[in-house]
C-alpha positions in Angstrom: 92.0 6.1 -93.0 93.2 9.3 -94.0 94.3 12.1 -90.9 91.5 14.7 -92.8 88.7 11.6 -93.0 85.7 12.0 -90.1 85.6 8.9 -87.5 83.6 5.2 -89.0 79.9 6.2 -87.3 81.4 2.4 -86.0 84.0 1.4 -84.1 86.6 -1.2 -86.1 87.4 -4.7 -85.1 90.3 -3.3 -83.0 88.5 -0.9 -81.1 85.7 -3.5 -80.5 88.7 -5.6 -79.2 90.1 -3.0 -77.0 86.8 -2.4 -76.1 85.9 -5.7 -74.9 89.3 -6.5 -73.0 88.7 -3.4 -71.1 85.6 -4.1 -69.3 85.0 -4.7 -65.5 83.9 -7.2 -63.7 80.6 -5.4 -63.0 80.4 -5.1 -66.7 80.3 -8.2 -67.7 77.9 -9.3 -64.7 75.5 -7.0 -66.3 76.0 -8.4 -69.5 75.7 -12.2 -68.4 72.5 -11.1 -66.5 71.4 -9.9 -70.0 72.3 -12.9 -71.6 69.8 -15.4 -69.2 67.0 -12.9 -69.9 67.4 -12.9 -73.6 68.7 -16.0 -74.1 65.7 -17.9 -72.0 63.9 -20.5 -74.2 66.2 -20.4 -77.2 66.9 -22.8 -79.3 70.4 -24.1 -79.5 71.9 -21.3 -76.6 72.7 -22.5 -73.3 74.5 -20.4 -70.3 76.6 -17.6 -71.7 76.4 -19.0 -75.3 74.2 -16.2 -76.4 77.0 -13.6 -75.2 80.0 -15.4 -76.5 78.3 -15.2 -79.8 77.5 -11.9 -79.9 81.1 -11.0 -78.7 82.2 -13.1 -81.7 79.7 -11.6 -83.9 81.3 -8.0 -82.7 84.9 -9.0 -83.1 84.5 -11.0 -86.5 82.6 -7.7 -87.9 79.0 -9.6 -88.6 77.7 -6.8 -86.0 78.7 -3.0 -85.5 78.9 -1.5 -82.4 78.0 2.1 -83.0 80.3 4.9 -81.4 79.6 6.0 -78.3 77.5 3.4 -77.4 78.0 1.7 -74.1 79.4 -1.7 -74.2 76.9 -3.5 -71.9 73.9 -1.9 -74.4 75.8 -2.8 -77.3 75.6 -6.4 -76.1 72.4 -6.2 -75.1 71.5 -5.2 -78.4 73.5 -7.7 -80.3 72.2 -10.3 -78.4 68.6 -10.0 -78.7 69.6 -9.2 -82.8 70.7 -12.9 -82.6 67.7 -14.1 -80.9 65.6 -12.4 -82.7 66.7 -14.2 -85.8 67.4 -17.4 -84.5 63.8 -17.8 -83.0 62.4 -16.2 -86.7 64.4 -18.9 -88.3 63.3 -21.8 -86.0 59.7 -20.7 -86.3 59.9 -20.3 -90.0 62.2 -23.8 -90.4 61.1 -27.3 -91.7 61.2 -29.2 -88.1 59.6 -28.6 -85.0 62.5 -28.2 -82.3 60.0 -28.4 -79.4 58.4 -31.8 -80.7 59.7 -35.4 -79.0 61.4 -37.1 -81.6 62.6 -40.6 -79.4 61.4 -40.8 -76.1 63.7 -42.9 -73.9 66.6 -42.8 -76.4 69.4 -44.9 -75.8 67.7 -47.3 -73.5 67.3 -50.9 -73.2 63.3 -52.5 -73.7 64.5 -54.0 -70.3 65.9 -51.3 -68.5 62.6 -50.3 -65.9 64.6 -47.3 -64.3 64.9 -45.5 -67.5 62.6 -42.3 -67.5 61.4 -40.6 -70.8 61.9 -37.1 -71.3 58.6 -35.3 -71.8 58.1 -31.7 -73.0 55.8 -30.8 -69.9 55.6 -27.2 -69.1 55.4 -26.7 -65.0 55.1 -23.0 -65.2 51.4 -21.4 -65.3 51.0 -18.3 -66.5 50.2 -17.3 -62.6 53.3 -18.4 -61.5 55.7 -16.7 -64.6 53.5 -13.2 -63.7 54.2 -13.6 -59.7 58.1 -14.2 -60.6 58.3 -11.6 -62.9 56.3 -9.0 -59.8 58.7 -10.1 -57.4 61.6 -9.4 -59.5 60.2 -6.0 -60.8 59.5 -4.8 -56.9 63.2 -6.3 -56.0 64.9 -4.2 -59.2 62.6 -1.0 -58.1 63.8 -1.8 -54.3 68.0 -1.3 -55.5 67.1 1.1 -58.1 69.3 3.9 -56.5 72.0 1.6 -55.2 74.6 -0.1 -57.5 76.7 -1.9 -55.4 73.1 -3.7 -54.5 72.6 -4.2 -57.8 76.0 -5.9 -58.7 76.2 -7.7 -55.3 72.1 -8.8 -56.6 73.5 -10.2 -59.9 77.0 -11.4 -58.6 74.2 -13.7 -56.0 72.0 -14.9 -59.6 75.3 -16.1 -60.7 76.0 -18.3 -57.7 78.6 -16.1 -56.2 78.8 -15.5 -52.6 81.6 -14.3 -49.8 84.9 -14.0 -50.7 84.3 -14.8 -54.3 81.6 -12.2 -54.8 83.9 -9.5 -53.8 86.8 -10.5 -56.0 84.6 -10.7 -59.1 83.2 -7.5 -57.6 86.2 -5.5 -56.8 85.0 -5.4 -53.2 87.1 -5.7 -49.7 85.1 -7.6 -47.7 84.1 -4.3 -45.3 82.0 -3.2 -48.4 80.9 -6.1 -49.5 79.2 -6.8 -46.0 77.7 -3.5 -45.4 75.9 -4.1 -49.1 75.1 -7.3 -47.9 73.6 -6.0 -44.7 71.6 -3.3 -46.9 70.4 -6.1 -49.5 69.1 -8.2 -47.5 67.1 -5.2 -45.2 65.4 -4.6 -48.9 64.4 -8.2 -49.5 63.2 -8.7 -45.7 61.1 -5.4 -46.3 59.8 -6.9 -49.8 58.6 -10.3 -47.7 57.4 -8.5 -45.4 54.9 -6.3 -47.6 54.3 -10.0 -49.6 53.3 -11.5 -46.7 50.6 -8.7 -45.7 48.8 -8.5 -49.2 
């Protein structure tokens, strides 16, 4: 690039690099959090696959990540691209991924304790739109408090204690009085759940 040449509207491979080595903890809970949302239900993607792709993707060139963007939207955004496509490919594709193919694969005629795998949905639409109320009234609830919301998503990815505030970048005085404030919100939501 010549000195006199404006910026790329995108950053390059490098910067993406830099880019991605330099963000926090918190960041990448956000993006992981992003991930299981976007990533629910599609084919082929399980646990953080959908983000190491997209970080791929990013860092291979396949995706841009536009300049002044921030990092967690840029995944965001390169994430549901992927999905986006994938579930447009699988929909439009010769075979039906949802369809049982060999029930009880790999099982003897003999073997009694062998259990079939079934495609049997347990959710009902009643139950999806009640998760999806409480969740909406718990993200309203720490709205205006961060360390709530990165101690909230540090607890959806199984981290608690000590752990939660080294992946946090907590001390544990910190990390106690969020605790303390967290679980006054989600007492008060229960509380108003249990009087409708």
């Amino acid at each position: 690039m010549k000195i006199d040449e404006p910026p790329s509207e995108y950053l390059s491979t490098t910067e993406v690099d830099q880019a991605l080595q330099g963000l926090s903890a918190a960041d990448w809970l956000r993006a992981k959090s992003e991930c299981r949302w976007i990533s629910g239900n599609l084919p082929g993607f399980f646990g953080n696959d959908l983000l190491q792709e997209a970080c791929v993707r990013l860092l291979a060139g396949g995706r841009h990540w536009k300049r002044g963007i921030p990092a967690v939207i840029t995944l965001k955004n390169v994430m549901r691209s992927i999905a986006s496509d994938t579930r447009e490919s699988v929909k439009d594709g010769p075979m039906d991924v949802y369809a049982v193919v060999d029930q009880g694969a790999g099982t003897e005629d003999d073997d009694e304790s062998a259990v079939g795998v079934c495609a049997v949905e347990l959710q009902t639409p009643d139950r999806v739109a009640d998760a999806n109320a409480q969740l909406a009234a718990l993200q309203e609830a720490v709205k205006d408090d961060d360390d709530a919301q990165l101690l909230l998503m540090a607890w959806a990815e199984g981290l608690y204690g000590k752990e939660a505030a080294e992946e946090l970048g907590f001390d544990m005085k910190r990390l106690d009085a969020t605790r303390k404030r967290l679980e006054r919100r989600i007492a008060a939501l229960a509380e108003e759940r249990n009087t409708e």
